[in-house]
C-alpha positions as CSV (number, residue, x, y, z in Angstrom):
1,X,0.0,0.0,0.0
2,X,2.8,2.6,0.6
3,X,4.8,1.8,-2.8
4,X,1.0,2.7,-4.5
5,X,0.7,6.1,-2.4
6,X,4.4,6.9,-3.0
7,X,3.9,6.5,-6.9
8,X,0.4,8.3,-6.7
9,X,2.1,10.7,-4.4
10,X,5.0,11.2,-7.7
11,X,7.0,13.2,-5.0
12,X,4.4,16.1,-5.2
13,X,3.4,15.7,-1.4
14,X,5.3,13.7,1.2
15,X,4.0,10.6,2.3
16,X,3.8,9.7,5.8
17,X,3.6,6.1,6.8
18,X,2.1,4.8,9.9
19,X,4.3,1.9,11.6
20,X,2.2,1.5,14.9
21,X,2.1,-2.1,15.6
22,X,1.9,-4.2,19.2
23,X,5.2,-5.2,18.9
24,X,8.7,-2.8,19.1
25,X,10.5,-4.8,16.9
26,X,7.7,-5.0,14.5
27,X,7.5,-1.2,14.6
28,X,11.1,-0.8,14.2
29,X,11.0,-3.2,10.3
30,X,7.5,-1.3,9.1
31,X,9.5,1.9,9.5
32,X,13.1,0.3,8.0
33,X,10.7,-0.9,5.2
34,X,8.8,2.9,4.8
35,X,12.3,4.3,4.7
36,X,13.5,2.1,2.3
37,X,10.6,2.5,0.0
38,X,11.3,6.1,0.1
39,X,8.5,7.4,2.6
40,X,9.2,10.7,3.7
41,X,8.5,9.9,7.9
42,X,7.0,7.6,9.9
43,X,3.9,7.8,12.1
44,X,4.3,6.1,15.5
45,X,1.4,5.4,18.1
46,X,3.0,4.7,21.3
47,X,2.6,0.8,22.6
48,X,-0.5,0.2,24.8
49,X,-0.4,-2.5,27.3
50,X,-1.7,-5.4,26.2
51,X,-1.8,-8.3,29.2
52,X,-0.4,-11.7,27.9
């Protein structure tokens, strides 16, 4: 979904990608991955507790 908005996007507006996810490490890949694709900044949700 973020390769399609970055080529709609055609560098005319930046594209923000949202990482949030339950997991830190999971987080930390979905915004490696949005930087690599060329995304211009992630959008982070802080982790919510979530009892195992």
């Amino acid at each position: 979904m973020l390769e399609t908005a970055l080529d709609a996007a055609g560098g005319r507006v930046p594209v923000i990608a949202g990482v949030g996810a339950l997991r830190s490490d999971t987080s930390a890949a979905l915004a490696r991955h949005a930087a690599d694709a060329g995304g211009d900044g992630p959008a982070v949700g802080a982790d919510v507790l979530h009892p195992p």
